[in-house]
Each structure stands twice: as structure tokens, then as C-alpha cells.
PyMOL Python script that loads the backbone (N, CA, C, O; Angstrom):
from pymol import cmd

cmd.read_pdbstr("""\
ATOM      1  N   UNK A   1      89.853 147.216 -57.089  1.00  0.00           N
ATOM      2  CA  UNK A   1      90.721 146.179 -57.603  1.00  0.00           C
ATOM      3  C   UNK A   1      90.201 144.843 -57.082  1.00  0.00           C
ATOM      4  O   UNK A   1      89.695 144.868 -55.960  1.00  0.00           O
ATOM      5  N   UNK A   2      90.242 143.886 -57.618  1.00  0.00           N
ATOM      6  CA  UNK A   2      89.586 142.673 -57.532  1.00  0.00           C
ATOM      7  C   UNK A   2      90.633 141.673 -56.926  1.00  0.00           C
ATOM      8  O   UNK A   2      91.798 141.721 -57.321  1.00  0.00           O
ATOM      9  N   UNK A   3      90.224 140.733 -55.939  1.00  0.00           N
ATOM     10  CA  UNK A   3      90.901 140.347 -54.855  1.00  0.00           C
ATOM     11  C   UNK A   3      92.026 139.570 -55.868  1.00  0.00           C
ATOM     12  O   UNK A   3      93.153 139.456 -55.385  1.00  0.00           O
ATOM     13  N   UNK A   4      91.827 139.073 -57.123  1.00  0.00           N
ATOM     14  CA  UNK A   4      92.358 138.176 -58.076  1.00  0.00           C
ATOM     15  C   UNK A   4      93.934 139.068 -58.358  1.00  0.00           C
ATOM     16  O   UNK A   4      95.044 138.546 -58.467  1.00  0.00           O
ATOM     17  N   UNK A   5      93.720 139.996 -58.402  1.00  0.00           N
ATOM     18  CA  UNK A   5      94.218 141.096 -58.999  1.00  0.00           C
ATOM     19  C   UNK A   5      95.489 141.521 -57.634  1.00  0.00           C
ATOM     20  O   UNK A   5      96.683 141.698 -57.876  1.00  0.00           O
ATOM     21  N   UNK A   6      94.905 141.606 -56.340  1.00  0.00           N
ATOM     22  CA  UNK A   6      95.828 142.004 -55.276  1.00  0.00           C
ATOM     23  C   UNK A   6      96.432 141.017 -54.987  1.00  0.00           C
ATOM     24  O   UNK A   6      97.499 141.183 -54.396  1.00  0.00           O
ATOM     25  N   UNK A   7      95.965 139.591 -55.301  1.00  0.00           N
ATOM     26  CA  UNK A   7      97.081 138.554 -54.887  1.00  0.00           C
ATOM     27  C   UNK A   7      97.711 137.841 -55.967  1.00  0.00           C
ATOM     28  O   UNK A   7      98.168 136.743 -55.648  1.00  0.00           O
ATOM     29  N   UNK A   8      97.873 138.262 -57.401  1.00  0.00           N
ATOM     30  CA  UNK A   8      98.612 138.571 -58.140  1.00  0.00           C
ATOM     31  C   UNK A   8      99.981 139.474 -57.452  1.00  0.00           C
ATOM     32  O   UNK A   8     101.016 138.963 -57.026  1.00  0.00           O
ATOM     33  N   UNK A   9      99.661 140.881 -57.486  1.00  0.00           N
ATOM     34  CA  UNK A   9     100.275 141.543 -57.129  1.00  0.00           C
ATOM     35  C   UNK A   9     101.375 141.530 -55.659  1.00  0.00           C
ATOM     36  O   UNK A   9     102.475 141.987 -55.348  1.00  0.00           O
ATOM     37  N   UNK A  10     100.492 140.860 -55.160  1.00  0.00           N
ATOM     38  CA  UNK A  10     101.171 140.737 -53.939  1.00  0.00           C
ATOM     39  C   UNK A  10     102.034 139.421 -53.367  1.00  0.00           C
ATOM     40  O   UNK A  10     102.859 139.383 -52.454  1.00  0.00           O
ATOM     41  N   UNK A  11     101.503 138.274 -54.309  1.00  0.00           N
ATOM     42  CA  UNK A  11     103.054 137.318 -54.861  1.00  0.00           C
ATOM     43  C   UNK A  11     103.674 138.010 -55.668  1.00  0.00           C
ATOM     44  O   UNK A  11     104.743 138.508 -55.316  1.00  0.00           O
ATOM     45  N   UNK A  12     103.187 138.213 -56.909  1.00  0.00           N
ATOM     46  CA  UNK A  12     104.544 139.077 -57.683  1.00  0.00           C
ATOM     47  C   UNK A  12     105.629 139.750 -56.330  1.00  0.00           C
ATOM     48  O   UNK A  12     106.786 139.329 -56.347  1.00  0.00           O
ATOM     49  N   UNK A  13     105.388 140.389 -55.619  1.00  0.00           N
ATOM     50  CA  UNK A  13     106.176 141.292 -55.069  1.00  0.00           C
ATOM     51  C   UNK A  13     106.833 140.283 -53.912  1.00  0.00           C
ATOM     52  O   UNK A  13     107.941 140.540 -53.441  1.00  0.00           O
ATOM     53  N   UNK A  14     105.970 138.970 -53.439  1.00  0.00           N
ATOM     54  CA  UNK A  14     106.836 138.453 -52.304  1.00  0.00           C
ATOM     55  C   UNK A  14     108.033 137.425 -53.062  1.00  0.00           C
ATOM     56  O   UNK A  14     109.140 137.125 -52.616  1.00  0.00           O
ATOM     57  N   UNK A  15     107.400 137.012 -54.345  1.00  0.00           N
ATOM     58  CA  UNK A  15     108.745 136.565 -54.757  1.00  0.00           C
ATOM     59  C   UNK A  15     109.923 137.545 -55.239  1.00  0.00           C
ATOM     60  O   UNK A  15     111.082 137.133 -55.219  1.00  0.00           O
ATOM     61  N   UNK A  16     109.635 138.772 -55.648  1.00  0.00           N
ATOM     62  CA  UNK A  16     110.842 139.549 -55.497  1.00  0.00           C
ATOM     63  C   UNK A  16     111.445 140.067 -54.384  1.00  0.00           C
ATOM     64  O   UNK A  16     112.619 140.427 -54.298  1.00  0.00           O
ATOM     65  N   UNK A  17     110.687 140.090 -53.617  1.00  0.00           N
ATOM     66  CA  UNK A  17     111.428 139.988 -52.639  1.00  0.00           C
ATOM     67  C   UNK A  17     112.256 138.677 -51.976  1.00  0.00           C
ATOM     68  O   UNK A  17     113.374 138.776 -51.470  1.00  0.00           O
ATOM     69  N   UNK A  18     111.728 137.830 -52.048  1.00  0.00           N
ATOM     70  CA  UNK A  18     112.391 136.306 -52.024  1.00  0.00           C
ATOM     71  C   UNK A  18     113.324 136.647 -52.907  1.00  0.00           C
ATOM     72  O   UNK A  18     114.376 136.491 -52.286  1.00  0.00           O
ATOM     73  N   UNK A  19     113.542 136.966 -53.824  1.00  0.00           N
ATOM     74  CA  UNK A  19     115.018 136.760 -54.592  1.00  0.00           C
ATOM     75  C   UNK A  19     115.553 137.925 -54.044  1.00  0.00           C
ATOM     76  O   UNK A  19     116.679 137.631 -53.642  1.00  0.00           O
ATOM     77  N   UNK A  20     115.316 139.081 -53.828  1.00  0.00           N
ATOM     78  CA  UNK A  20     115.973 139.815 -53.578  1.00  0.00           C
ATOM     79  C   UNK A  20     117.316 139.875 -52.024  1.00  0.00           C
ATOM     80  O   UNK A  20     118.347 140.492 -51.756  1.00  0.00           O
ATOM     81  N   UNK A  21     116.507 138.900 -51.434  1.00  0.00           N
ATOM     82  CA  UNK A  21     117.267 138.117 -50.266  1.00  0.00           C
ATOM     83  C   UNK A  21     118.202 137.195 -50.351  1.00  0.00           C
ATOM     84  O   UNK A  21     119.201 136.996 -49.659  1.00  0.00           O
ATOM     85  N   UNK A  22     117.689 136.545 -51.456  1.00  0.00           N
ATOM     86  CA  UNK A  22     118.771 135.286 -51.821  1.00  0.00           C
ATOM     87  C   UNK A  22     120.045 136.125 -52.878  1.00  0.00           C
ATOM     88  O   UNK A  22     121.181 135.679 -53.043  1.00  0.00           O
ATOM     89  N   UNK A  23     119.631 137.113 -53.355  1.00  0.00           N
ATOM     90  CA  UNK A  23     120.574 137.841 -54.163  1.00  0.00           C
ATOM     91  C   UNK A  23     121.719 139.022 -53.390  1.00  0.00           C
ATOM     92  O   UNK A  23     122.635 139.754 -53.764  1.00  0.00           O
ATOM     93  N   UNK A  24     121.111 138.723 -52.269  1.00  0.00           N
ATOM     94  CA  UNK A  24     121.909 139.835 -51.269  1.00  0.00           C
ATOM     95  C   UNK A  24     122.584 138.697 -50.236  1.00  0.00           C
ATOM     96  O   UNK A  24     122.535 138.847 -49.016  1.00  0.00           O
ATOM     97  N   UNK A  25     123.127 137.708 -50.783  1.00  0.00           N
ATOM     98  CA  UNK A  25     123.367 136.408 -49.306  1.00  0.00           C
ATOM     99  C   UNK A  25     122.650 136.336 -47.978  1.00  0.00           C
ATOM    100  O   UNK A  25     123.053 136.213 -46.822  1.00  0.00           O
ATOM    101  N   UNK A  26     121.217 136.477 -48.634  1.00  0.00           N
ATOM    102  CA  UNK A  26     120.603 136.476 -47.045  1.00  0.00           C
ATOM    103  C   UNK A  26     120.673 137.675 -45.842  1.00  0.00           C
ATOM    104  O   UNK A  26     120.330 137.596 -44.662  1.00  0.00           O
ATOM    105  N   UNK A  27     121.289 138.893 -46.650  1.00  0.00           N
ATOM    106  CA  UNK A  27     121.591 139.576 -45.691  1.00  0.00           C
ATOM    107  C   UNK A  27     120.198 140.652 -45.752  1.00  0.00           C
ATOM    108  O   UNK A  27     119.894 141.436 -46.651  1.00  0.00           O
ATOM    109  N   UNK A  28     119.500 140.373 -44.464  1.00  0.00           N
ATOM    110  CA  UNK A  28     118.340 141.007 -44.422  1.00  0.00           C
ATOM    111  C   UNK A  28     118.366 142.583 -43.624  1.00  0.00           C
ATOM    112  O   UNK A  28     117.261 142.987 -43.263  1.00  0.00           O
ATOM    113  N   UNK A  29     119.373 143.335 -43.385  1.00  0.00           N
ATOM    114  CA  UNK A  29     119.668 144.383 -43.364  1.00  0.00           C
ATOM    115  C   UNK A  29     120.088 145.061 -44.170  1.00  0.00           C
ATOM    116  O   UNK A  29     120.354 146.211 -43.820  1.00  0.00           O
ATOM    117  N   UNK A  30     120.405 144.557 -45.998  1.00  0.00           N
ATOM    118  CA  UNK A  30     120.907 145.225 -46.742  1.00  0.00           C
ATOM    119  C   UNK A  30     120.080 146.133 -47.236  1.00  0.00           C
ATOM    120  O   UNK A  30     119.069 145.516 -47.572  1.00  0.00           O
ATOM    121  N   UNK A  31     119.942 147.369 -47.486  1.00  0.00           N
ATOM    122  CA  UNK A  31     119.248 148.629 -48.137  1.00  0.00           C
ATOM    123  C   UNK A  31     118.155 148.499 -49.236  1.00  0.00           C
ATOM    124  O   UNK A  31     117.088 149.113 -49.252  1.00  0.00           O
ATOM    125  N   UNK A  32     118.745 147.300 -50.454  1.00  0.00           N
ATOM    126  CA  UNK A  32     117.855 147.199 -51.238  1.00  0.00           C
ATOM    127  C   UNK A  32     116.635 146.127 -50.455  1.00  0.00           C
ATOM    128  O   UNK A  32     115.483 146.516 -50.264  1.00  0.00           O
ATOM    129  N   UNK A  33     116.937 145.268 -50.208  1.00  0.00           N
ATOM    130  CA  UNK A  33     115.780 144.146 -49.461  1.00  0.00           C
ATOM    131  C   UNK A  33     115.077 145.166 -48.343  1.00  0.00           C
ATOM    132  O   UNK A  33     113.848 145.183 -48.278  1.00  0.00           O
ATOM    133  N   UNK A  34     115.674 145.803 -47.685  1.00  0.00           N
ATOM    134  CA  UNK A  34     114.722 147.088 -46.306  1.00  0.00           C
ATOM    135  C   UNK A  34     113.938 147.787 -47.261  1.00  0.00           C
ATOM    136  O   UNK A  34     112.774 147.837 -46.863  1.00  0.00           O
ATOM    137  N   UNK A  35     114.086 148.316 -48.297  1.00  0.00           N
ATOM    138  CA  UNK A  35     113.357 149.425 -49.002  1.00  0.00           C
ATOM    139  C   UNK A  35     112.101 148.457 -49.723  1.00  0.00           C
ATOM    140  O   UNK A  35     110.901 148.725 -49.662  1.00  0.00           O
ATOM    141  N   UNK A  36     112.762 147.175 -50.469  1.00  0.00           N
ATOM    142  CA  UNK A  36     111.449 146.575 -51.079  1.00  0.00           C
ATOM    143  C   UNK A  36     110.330 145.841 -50.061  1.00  0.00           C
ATOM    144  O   UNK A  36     109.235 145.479 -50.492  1.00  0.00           O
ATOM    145  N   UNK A  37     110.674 145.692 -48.872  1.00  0.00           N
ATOM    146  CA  UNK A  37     109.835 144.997 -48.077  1.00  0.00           C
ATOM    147  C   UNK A  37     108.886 146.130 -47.403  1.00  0.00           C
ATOM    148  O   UNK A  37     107.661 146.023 -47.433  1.00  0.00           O
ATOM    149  N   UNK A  38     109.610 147.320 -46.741  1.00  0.00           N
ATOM    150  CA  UNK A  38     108.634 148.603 -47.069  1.00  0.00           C
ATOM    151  C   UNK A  38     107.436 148.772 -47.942  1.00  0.00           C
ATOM    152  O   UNK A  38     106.338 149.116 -47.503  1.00  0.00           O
ATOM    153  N   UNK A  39     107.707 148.496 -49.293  1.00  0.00           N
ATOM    154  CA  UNK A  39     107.426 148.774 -50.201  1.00  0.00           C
ATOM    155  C   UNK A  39     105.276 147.658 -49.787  1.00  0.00           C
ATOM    156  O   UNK A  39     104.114 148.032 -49.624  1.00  0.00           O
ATOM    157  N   UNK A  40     106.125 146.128 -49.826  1.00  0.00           N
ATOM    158  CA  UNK A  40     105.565 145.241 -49.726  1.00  0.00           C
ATOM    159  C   UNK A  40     104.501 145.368 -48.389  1.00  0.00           C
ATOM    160  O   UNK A  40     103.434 144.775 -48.225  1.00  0.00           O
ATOM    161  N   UNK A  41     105.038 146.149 -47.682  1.00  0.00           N
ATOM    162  CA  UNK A  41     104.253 146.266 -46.530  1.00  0.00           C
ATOM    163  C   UNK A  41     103.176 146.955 -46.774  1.00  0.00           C
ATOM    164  O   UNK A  41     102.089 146.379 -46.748  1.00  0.00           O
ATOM    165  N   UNK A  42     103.270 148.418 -47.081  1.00  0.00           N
ATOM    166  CA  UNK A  42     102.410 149.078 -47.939  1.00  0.00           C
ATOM    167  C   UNK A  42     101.472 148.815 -48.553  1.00  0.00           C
ATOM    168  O   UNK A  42     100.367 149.327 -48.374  1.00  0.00           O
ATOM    169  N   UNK A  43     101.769 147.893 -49.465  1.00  0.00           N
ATOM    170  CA  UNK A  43     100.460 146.731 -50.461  1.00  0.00           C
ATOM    171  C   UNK A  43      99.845 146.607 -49.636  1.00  0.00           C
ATOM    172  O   UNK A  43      98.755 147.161 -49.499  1.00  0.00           O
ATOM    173  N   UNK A  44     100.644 145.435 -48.426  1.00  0.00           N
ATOM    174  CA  UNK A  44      99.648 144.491 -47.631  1.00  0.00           C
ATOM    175  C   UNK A  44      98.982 145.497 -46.556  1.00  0.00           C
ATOM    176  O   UNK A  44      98.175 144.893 -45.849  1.00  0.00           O
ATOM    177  N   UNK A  45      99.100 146.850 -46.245  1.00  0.00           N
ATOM    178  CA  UNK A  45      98.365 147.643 -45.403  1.00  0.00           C
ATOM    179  C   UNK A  45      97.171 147.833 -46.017  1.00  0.00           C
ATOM    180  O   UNK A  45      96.104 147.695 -45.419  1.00  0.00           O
ATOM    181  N   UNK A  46      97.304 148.295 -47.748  1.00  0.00           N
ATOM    182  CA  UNK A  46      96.491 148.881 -47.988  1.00  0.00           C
ATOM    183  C   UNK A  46      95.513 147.279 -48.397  1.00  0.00           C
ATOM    184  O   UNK A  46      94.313 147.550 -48.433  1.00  0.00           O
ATOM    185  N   UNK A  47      95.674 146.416 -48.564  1.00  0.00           N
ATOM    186  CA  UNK A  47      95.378 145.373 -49.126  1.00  0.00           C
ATOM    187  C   UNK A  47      94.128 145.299 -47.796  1.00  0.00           C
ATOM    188  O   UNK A  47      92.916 145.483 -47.906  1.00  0.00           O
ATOM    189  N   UNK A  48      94.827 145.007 -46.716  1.00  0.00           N
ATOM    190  CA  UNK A  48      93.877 145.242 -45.416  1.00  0.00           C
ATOM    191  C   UNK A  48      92.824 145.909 -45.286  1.00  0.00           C
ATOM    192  O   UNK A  48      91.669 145.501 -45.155  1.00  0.00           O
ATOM    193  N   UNK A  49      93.200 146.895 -45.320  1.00  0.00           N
ATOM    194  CA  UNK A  49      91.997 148.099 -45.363  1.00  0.00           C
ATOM    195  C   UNK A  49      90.886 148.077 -46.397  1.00  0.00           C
ATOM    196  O   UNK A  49      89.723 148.234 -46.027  1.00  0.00           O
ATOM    197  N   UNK A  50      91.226 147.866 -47.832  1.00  0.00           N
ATOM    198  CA  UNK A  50      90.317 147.238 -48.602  1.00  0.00           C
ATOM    199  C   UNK A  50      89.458 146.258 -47.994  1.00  0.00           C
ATOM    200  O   UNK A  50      88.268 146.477 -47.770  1.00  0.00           O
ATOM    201  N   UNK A  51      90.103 145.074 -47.697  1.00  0.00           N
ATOM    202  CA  UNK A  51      89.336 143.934 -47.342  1.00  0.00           C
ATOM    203  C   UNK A  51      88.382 143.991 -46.564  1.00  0.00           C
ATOM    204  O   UNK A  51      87.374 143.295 -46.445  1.00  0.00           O
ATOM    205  N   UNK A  52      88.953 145.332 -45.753  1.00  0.00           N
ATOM    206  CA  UNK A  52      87.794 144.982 -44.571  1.00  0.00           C
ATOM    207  C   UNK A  52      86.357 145.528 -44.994  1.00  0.00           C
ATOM    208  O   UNK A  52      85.355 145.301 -44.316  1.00  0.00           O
ATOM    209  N   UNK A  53      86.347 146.186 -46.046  1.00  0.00           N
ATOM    210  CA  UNK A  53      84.571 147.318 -46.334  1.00  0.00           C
ATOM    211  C   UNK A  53      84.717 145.861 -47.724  1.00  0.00           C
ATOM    212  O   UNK A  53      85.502 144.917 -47.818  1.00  0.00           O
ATOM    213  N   UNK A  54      83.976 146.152 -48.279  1.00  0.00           N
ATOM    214  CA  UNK A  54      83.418 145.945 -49.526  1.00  0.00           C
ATOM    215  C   UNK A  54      83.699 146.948 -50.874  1.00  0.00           C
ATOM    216  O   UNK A  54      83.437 148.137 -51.057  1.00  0.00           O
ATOM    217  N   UNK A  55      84.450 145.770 -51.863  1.00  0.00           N
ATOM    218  CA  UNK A  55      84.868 146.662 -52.647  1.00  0.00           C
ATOM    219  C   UNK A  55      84.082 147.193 -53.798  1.00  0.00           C
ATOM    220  O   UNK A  55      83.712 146.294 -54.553  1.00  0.00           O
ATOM    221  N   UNK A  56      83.755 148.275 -54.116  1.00  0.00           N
ATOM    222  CA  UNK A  56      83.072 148.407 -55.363  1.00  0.00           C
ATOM    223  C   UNK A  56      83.729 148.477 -56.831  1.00  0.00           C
ATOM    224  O   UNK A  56      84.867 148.892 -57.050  1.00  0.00           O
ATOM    225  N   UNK A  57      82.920 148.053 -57.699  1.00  0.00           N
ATOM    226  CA  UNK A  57      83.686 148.391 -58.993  1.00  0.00           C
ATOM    227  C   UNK A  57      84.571 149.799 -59.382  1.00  0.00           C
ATOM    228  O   UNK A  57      85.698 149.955 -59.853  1.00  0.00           O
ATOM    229  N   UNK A  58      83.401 150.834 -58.912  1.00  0.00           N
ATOM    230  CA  UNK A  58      83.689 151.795 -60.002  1.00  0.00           C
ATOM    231  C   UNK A  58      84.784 152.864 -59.265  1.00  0.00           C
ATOM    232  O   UNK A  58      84.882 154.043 -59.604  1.00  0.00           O
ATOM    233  N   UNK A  59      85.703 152.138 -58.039  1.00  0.00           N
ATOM    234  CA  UNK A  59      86.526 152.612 -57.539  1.00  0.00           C
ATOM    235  C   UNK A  59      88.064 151.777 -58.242  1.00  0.00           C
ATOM    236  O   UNK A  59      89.241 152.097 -58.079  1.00  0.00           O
ATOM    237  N   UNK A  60      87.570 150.824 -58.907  1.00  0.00           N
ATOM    238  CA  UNK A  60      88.933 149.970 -59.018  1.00  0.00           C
ATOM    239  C   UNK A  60      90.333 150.708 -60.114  1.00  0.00           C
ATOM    240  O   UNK A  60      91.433 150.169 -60.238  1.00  0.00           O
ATOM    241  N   UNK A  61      90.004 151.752 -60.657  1.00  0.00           N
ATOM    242  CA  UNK A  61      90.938 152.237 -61.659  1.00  0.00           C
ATOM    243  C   UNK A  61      91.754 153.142 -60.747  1.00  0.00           C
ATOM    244  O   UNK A  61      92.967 153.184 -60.953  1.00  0.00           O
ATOM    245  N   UNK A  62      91.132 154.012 -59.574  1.00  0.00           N
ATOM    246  CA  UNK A  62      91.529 154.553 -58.392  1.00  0.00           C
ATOM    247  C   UNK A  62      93.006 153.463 -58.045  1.00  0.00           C
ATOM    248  O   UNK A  62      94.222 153.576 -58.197  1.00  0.00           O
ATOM    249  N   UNK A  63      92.141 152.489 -57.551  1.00  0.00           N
ATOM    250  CA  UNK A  63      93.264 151.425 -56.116  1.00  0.00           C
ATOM    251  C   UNK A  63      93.681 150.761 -57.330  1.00  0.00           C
ATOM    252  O   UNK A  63      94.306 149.820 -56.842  1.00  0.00           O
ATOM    253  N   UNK A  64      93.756 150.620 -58.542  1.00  0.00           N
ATOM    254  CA  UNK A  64      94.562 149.847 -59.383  1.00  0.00           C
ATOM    255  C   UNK A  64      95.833 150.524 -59.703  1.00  0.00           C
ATOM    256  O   UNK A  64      96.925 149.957 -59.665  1.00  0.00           O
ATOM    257  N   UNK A  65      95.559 152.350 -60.172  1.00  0.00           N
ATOM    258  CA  UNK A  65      96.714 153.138 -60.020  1.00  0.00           C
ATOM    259  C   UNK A  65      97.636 153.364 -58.981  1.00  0.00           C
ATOM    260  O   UNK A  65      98.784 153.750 -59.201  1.00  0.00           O
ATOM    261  N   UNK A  66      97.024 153.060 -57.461  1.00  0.00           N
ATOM    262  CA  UNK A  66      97.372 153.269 -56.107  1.00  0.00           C
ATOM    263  C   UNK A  66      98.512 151.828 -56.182  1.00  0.00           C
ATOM    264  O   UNK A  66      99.674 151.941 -55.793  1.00  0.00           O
ATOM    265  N   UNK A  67      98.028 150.680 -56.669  1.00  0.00           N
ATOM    266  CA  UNK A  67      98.643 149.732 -55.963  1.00  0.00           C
ATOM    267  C   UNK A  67      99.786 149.417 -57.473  1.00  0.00           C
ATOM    268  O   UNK A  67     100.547 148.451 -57.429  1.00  0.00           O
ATOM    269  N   UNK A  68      99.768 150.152 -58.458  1.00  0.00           N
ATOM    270  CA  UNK A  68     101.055 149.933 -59.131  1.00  0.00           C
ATOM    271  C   UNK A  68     101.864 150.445 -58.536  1.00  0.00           C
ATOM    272  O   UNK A  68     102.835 149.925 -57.986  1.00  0.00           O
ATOM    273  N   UNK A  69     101.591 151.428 -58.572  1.00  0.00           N
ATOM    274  CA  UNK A  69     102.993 152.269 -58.290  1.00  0.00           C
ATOM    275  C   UNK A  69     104.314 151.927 -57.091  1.00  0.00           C
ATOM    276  O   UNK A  69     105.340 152.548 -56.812  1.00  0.00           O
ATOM    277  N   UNK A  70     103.650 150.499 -56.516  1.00  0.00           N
ATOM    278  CA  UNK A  70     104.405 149.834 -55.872  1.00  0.00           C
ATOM    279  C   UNK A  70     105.433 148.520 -56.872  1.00  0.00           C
ATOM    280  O   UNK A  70     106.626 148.239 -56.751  1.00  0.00           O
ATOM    281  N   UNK A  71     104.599 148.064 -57.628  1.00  0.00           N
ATOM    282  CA  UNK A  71     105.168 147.336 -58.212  1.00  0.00           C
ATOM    283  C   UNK A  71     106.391 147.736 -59.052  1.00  0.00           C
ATOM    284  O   UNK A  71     106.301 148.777 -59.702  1.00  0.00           O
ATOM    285  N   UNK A  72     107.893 146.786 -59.126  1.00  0.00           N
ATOM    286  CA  UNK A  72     108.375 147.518 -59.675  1.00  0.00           C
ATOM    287  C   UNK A  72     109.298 146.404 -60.443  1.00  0.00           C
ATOM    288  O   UNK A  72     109.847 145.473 -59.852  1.00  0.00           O
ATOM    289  N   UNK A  73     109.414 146.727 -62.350  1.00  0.00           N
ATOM    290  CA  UNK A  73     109.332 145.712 -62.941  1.00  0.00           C
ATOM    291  C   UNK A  73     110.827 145.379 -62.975  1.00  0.00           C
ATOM    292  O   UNK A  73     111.217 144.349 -63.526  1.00  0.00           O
TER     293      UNK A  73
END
""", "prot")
cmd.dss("prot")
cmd.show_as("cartoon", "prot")
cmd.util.cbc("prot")
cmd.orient("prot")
């Protein structure tokens, strides 16, 4: 997956999570905001681990399926 592509993905998900905070009054112990930031963490682990080797092309349909399945519309 192409770095263009993970930080797409990975604003997409911090602004839902940003609303998802402001939609819960700020309450950052509520269940839905704990589960999506999980979620978000995940990305950014695996986002890490990518970064650090060198990515090749003909792996990207792999970590492109890997890193939807976080996203959630």
C-alpha cells in the first residue's frame, strides 16, 4: 500500500474518531470511542511496521485488504 494511500486512511479514521468524541460529549471512556481508537491503533501499528522495511508493489493488494477491514464506512 502506498504511503498516499495509508495517510488517506489514517485521517479518514482520525477524523472519525474526532467526531466520534465530540458525538459522545467528550466522554472518552464511552465504548463506542474505546473500540474505534483500538481500531485506529491497529492501522497506526501496522502502518509502523510497514514503514520501517521497504515497501514493495506486488505485496500491496495483501496490506490494502489488511488495512480495510479497519475502516469503517
Amino acid at each position: 500500500m502506498s504511503s498516499d494511500l495509508m495517510y488517506d486512511l489514517i485521517t479518514k479514521m482520525n477524523i472519525k474518531l474526532n467526531q466520534l468524541i465530540v458525538d459522545n460529549n467528550y466522554n472518552l471512556l464511552c465504548e463506542e470511542v474505546q473500540n474505534y481508537s483500538r481500531r485506529l491503533d491497529k492501522v497506526l501499528t501496522h502502518y509502523n511496521k510497514v514503514a520501517g522495511r521497504k515497501m514493495c508493489y506486488s505485496s500491496q493488494p495483501v496490506q490494502l485488504r489488511e488495512m480495510k477491514k479497519y475502516l469503517v464506512k
